[in-house]
Backbone atoms as SQL, in Angstrom:
CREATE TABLE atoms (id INTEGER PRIMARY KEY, chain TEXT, resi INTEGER, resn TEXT, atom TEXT, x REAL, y REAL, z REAL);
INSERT INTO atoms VALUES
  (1, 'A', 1, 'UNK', 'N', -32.040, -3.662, -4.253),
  (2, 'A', 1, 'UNK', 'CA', -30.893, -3.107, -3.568),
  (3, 'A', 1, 'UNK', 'C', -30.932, -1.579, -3.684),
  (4, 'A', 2, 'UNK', 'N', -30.382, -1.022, -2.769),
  (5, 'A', 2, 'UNK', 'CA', -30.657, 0.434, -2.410),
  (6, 'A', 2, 'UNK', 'C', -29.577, 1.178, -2.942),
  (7, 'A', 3, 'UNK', 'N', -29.794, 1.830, -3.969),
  (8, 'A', 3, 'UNK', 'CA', -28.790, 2.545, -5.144),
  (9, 'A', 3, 'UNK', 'C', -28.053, 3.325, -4.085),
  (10, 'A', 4, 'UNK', 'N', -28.097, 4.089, -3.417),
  (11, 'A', 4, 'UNK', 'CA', -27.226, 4.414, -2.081),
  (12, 'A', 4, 'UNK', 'C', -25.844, 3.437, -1.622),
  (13, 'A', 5, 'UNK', 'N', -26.768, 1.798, -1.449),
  (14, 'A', 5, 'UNK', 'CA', -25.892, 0.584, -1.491),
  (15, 'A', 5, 'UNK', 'C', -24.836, 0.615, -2.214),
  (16, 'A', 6, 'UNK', 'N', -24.907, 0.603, -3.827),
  (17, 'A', 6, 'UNK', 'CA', -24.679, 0.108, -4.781),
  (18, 'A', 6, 'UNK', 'C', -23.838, 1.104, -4.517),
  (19, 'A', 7, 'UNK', 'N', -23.469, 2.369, -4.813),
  (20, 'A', 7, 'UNK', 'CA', -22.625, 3.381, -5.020),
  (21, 'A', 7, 'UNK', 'C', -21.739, 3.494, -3.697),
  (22, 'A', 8, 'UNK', 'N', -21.800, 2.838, -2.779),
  (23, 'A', 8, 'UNK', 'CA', -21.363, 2.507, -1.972),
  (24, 'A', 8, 'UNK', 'C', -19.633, 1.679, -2.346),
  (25, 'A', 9, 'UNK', 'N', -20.793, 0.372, -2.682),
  (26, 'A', 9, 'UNK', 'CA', -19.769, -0.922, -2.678),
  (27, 'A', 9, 'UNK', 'C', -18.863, -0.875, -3.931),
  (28, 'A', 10, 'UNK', 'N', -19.625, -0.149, -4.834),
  (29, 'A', 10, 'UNK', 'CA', -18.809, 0.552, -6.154),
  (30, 'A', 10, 'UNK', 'C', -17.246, 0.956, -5.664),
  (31, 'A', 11, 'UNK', 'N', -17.645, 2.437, -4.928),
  (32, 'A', 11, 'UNK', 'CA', -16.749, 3.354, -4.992),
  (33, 'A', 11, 'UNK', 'C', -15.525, 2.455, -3.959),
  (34, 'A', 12, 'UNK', 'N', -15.943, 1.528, -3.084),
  (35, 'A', 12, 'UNK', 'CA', -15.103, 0.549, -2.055),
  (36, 'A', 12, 'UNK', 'C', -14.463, -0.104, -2.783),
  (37, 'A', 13, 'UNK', 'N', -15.098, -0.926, -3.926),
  (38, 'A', 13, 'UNK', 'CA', -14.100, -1.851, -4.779),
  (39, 'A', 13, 'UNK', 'C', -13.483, -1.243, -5.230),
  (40, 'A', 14, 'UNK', 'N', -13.322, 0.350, -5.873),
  (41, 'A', 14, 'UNK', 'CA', -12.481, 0.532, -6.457),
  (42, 'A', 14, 'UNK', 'C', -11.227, 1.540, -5.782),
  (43, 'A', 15, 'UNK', 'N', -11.675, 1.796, -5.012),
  (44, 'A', 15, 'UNK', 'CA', -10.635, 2.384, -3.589),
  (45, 'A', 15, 'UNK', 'C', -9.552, 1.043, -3.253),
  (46, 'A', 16, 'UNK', 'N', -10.325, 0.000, -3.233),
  (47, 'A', 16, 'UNK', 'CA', -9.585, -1.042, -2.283),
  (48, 'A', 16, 'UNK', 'C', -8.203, -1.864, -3.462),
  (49, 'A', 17, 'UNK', 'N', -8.797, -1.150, -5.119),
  (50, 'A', 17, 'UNK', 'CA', -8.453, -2.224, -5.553),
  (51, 'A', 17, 'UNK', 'C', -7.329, -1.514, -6.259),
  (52, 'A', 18, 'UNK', 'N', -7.026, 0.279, -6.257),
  (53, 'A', 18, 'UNK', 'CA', -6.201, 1.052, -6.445),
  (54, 'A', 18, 'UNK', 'C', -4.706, 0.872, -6.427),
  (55, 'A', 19, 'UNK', 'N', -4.561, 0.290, -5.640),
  (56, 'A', 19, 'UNK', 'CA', -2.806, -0.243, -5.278),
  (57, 'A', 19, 'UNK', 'C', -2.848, -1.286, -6.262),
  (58, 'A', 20, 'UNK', 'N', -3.844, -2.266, -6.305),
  (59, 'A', 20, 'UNK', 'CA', -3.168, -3.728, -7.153),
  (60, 'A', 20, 'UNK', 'C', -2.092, -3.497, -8.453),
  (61, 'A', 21, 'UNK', 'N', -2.567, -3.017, -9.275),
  (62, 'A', 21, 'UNK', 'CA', -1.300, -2.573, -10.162),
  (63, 'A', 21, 'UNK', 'C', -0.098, -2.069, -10.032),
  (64, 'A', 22, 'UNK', 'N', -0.153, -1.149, -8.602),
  (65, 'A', 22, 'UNK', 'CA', 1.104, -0.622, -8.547),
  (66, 'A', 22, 'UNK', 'C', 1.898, -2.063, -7.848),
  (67, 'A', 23, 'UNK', 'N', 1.023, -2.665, -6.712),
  (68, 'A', 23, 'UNK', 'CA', 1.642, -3.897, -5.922),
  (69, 'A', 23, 'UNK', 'C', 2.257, -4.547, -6.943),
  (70, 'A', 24, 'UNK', 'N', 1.677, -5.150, -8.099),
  (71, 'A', 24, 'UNK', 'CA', 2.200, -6.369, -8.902),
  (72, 'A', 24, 'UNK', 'C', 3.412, -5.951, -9.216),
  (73, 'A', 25, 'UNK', 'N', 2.908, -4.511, -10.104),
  (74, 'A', 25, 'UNK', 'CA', 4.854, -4.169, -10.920),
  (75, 'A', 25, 'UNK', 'C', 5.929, -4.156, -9.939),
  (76, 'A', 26, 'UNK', 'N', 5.643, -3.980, -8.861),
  (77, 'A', 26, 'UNK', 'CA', 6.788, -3.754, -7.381),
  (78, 'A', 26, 'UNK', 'C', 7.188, -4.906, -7.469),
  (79, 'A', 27, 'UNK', 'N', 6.240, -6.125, -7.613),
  (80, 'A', 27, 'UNK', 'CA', 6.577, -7.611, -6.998),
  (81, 'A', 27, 'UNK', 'C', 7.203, -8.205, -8.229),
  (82, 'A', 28, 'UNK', 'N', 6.631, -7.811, -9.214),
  (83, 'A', 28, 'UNK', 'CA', 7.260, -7.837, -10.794),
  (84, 'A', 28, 'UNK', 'C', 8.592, -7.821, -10.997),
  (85, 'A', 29, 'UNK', 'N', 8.761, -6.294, -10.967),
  (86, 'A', 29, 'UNK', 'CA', 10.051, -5.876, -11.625),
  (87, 'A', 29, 'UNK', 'C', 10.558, -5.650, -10.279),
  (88, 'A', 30, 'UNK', 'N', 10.590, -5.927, -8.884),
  (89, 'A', 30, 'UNK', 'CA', 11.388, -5.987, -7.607),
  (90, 'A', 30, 'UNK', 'C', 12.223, -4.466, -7.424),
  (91, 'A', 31, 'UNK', 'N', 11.407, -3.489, -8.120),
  (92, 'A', 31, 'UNK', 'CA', 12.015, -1.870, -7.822),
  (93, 'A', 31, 'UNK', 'C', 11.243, -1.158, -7.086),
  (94, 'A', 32, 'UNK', 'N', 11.203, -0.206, -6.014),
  (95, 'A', 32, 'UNK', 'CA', 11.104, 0.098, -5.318),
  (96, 'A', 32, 'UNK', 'C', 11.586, 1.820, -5.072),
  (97, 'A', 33, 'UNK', 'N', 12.020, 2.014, -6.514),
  (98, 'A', 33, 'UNK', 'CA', 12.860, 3.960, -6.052),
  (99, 'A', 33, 'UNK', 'C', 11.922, 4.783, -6.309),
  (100, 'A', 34, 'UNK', 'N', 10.661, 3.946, -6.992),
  (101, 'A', 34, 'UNK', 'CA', 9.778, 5.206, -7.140),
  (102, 'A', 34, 'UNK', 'C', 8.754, 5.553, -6.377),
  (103, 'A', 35, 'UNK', 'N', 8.868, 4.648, -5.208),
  (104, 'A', 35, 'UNK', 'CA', 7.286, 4.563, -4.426),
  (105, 'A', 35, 'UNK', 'C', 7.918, 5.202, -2.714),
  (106, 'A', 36, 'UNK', 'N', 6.773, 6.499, -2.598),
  (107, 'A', 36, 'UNK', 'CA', 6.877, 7.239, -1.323),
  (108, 'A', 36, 'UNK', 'C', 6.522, 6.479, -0.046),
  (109, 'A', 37, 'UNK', 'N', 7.538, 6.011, 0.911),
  (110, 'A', 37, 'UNK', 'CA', 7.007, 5.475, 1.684),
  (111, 'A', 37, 'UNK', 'C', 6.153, 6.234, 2.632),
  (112, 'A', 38, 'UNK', 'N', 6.728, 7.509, 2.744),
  (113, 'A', 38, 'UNK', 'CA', 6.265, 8.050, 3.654),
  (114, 'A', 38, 'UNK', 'C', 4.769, 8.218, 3.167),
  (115, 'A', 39, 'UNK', 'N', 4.199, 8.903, 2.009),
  (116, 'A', 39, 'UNK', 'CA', 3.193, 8.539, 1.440),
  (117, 'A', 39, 'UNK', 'C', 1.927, 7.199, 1.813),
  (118, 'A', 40, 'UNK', 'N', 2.753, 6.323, 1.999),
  (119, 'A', 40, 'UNK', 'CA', 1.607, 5.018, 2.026),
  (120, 'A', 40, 'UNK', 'C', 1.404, 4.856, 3.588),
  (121, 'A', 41, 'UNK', 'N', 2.642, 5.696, 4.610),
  (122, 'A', 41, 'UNK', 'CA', 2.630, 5.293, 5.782),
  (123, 'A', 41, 'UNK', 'C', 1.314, 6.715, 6.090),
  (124, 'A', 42, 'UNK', 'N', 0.934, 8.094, 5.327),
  (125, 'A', 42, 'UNK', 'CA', 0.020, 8.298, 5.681),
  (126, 'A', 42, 'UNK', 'C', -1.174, 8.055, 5.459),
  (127, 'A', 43, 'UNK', 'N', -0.899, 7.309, 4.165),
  (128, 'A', 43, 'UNK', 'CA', -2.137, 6.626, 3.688),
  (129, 'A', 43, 'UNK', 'C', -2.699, 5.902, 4.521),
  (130, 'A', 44, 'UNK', 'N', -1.781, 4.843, 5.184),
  (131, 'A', 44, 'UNK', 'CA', -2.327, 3.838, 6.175),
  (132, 'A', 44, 'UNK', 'C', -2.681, 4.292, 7.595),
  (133, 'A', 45, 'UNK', 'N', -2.183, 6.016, 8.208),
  (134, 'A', 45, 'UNK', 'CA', -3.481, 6.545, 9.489),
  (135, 'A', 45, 'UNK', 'C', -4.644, 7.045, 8.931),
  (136, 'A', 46, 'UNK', 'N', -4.709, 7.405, 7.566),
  (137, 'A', 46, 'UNK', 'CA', -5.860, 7.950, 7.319),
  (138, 'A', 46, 'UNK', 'C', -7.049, 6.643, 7.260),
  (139, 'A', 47, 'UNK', 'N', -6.321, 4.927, 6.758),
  (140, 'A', 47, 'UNK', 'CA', -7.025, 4.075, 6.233),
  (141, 'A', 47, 'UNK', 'C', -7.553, 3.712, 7.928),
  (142, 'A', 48, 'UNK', 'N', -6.454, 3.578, 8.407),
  (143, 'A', 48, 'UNK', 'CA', -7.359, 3.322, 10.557),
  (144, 'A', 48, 'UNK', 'C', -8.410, 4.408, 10.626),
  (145, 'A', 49, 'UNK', 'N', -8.238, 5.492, 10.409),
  (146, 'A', 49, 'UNK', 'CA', -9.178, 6.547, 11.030),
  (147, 'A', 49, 'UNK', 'C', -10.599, 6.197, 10.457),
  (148, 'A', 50, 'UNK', 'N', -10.626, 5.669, 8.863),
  (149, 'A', 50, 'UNK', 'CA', -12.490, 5.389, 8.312),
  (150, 'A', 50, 'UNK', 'C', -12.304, 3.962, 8.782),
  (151, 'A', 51, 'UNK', 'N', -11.534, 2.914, 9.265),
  (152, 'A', 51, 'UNK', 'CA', -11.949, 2.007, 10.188),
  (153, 'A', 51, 'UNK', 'C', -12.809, 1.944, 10.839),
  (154, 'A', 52, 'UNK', 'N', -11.618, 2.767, 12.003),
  (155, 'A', 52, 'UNK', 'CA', -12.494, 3.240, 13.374),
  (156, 'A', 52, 'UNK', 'C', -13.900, 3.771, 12.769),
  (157, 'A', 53, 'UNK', 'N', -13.957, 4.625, 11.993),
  (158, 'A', 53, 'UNK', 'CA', -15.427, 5.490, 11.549),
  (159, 'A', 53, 'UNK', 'C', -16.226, 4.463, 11.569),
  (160, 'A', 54, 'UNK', 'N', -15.781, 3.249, 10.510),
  (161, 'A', 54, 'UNK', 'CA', -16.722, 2.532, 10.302),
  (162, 'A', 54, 'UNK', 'C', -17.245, 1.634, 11.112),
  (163, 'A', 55, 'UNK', 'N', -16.673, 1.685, 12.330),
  (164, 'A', 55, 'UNK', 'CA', -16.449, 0.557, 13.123),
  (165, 'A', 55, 'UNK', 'C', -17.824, 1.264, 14.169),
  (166, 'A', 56, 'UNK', 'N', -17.309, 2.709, 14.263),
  (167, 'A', 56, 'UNK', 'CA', -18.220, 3.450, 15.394),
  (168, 'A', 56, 'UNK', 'C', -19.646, 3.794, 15.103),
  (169, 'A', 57, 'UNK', 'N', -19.824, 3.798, 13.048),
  (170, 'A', 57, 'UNK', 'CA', -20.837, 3.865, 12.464),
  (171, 'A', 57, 'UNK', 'C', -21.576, 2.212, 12.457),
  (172, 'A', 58, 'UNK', 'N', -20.759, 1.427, 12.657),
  (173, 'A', 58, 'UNK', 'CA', -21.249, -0.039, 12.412),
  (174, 'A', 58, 'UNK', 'C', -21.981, 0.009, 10.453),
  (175, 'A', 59, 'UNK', 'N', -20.509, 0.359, 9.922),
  (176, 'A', 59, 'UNK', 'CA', -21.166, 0.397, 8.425),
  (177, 'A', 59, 'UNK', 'C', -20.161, -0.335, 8.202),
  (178, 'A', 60, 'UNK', 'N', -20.806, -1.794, 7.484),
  (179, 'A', 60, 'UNK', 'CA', -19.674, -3.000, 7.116),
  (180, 'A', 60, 'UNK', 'C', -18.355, -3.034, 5.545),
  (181, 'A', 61, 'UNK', 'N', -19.722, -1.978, 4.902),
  (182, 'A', 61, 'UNK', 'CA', -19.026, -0.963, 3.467),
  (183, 'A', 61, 'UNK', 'C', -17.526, -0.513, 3.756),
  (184, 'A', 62, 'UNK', 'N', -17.874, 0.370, 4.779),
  (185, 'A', 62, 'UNK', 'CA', -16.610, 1.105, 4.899),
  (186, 'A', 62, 'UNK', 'C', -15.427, 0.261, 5.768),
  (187, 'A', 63, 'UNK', 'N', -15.781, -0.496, 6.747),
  (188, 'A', 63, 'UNK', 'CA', -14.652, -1.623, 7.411),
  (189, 'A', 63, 'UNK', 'C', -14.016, -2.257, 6.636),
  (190, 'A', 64, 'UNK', 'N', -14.974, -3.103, 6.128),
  (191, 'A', 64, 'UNK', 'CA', -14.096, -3.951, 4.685),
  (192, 'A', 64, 'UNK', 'C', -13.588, -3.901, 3.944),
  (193, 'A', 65, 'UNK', 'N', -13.756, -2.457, 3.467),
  (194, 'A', 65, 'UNK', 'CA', -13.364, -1.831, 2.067),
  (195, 'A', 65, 'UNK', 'C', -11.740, -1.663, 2.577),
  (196, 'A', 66, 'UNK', 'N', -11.834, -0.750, 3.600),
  (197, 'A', 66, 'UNK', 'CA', -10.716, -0.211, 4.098),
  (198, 'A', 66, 'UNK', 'C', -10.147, -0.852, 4.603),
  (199, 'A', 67, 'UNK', 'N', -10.404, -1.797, 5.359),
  (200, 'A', 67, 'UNK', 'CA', -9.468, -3.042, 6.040),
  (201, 'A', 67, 'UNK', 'C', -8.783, -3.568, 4.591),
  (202, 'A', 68, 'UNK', 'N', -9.573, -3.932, 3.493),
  (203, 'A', 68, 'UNK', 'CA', -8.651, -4.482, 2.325),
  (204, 'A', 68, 'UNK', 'C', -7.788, -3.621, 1.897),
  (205, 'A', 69, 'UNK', 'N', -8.017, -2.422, 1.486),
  (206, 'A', 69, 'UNK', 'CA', -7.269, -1.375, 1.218),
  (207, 'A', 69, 'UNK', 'C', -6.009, -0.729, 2.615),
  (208, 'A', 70, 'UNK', 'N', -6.271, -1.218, 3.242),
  (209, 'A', 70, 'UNK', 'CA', -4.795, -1.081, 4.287),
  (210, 'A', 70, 'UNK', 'C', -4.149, -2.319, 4.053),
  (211, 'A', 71, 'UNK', 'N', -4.703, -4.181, 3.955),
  (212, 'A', 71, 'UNK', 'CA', -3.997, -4.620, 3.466),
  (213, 'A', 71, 'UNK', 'C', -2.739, -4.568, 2.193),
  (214, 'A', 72, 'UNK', 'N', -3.607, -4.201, 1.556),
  (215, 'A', 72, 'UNK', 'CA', -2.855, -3.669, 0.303),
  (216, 'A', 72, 'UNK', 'C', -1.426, -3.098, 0.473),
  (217, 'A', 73, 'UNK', 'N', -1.853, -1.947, 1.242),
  (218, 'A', 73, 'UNK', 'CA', -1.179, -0.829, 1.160),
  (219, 'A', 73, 'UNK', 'C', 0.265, -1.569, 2.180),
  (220, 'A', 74, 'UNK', 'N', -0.467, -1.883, 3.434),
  (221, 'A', 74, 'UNK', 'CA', 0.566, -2.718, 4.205),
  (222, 'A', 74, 'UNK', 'C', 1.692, -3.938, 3.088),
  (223, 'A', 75, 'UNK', 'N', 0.990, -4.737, 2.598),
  (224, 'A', 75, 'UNK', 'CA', 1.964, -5.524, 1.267),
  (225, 'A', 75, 'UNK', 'C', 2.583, -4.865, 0.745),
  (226, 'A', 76, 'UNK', 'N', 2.536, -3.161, 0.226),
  (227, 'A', 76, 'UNK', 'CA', 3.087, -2.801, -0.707),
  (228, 'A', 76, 'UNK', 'C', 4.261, -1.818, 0.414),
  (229, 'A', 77, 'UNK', 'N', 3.709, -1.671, 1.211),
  (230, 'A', 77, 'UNK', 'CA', 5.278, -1.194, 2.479),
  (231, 'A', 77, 'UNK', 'C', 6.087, -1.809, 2.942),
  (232, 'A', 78, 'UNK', 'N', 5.599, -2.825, 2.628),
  (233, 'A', 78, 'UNK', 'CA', 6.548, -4.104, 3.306),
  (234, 'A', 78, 'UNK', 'C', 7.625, -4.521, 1.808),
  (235, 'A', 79, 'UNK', 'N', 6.706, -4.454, 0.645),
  (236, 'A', 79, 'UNK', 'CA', 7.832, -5.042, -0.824),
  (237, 'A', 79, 'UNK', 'C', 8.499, -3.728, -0.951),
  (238, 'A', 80, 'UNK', 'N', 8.003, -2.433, -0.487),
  (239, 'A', 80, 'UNK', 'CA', 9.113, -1.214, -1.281),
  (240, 'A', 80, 'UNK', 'C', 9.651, -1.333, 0.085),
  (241, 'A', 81, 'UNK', 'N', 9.860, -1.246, 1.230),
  (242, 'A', 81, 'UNK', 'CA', 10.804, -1.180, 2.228),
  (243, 'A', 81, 'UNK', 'C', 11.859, -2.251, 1.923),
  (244, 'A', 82, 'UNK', 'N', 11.454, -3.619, 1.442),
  (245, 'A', 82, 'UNK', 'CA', 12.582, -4.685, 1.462),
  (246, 'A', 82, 'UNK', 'C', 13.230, -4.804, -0.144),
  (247, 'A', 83, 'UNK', 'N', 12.604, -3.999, -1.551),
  (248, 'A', 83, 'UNK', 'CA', 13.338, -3.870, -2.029),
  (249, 'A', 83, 'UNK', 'C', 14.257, -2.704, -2.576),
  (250, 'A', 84, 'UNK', 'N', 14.300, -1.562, -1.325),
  (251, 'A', 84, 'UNK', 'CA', 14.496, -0.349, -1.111),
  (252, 'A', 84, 'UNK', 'C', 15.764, -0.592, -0.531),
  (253, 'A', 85, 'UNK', 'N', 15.550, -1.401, 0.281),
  (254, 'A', 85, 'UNK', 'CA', 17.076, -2.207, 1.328),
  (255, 'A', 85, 'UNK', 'C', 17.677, -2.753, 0.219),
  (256, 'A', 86, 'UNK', 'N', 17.460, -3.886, -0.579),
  (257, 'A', 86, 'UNK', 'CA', 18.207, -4.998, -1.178),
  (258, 'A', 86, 'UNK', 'C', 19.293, -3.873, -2.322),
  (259, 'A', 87, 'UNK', 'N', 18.700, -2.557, -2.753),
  (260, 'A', 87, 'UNK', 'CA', 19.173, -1.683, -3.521),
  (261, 'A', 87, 'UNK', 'C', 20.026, -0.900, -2.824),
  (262, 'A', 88, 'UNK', 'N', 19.962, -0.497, -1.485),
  (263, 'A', 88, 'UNK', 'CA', 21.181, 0.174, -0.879),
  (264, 'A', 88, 'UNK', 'C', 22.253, -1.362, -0.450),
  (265, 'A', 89, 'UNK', 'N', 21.658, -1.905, -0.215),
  (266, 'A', 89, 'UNK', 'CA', 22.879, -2.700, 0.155),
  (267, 'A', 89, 'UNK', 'C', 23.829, -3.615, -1.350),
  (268, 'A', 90, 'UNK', 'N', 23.031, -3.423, -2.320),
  (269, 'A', 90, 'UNK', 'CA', 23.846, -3.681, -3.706),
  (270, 'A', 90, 'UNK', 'C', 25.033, -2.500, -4.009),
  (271, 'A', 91, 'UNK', 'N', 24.290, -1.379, -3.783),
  (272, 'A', 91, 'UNK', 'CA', 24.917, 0.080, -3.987),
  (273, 'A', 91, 'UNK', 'C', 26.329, 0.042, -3.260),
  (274, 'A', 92, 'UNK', 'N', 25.966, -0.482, -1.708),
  (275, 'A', 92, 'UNK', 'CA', 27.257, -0.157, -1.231),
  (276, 'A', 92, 'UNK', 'C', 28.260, -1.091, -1.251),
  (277, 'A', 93, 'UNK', 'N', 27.644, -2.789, -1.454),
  (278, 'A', 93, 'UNK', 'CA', 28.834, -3.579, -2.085),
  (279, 'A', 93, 'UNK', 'C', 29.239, -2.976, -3.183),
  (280, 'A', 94, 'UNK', 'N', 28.896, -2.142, -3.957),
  (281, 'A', 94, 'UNK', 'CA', 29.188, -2.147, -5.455),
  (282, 'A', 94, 'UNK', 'C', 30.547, -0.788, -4.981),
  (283, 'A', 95, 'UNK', 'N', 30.104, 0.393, -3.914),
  (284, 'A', 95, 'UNK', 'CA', 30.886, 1.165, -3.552),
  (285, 'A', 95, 'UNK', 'C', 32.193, 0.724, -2.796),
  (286, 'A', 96, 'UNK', 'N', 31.648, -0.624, -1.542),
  (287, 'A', 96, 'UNK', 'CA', 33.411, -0.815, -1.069),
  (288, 'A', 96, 'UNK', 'C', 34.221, -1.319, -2.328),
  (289, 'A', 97, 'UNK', 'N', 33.772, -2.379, -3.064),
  (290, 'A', 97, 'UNK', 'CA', 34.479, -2.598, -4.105),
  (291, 'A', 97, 'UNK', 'C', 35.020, -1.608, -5.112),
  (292, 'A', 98, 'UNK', 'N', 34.514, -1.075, -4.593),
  (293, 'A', 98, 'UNK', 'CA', 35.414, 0.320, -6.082),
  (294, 'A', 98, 'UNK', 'C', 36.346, 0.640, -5.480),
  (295, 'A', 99, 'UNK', 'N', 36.070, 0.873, -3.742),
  (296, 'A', 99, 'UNK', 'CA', 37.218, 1.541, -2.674),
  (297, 'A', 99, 'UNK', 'C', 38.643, 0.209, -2.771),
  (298, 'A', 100, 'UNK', 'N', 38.163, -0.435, -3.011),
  (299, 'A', 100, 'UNK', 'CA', 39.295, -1.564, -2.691),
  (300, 'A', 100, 'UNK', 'C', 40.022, -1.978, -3.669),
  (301, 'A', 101, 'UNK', 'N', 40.023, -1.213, -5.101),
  (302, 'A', 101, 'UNK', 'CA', 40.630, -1.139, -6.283),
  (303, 'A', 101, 'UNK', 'C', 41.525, -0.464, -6.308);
């Protein structure tokens, strides 16, 4: 195998596999105040753009890698967006109820 290869599929697994820790504790502990959405939403044009690259290079390294690594990233926009909501909408039951005291 062509050490070129290897440093390849290296640096992909560990690009792709970057979020997993942050994903779990999100799905874990169901908090969500510390993670930039806007952040992951540029993460995810930059993750289309080495797509496309890879797609136009026909290099299967970089498609896959990055297709997993936008998965990721997509799971983890989707758990901090919905438990980003479930926290404003606790907040503001918790606020009419104070109003109604």
């Amino acid at each position: 195998m062509d050490f070129t290869l290897i440093i390849g599929i290296a640096a992909s697994i560990f690009t792709g596999i970057f979020l997993l820790p942050q994903l779990t504790k999100l799905i874990r502990e169901k908090k969500a105040e510390n993670i930039s959405v806007g952040a992951i939403i540029i993460l995810l044009i930059g993750l289309i753009g080495w797509i496309w690259y890879g797609v136009l290079k026909k290099d299967y390294i970089i498609i896959i890698s990055n297709s997993f690594s936008m998965l990721i990233n997509i799971i983890t926009l989707y758990f901090s967006m919905r438990y980003k909501k479930q926290i404003s909408q606790v907040r503001d039951l918790n606020n009419t109820g104070k109003s109604n005291k």
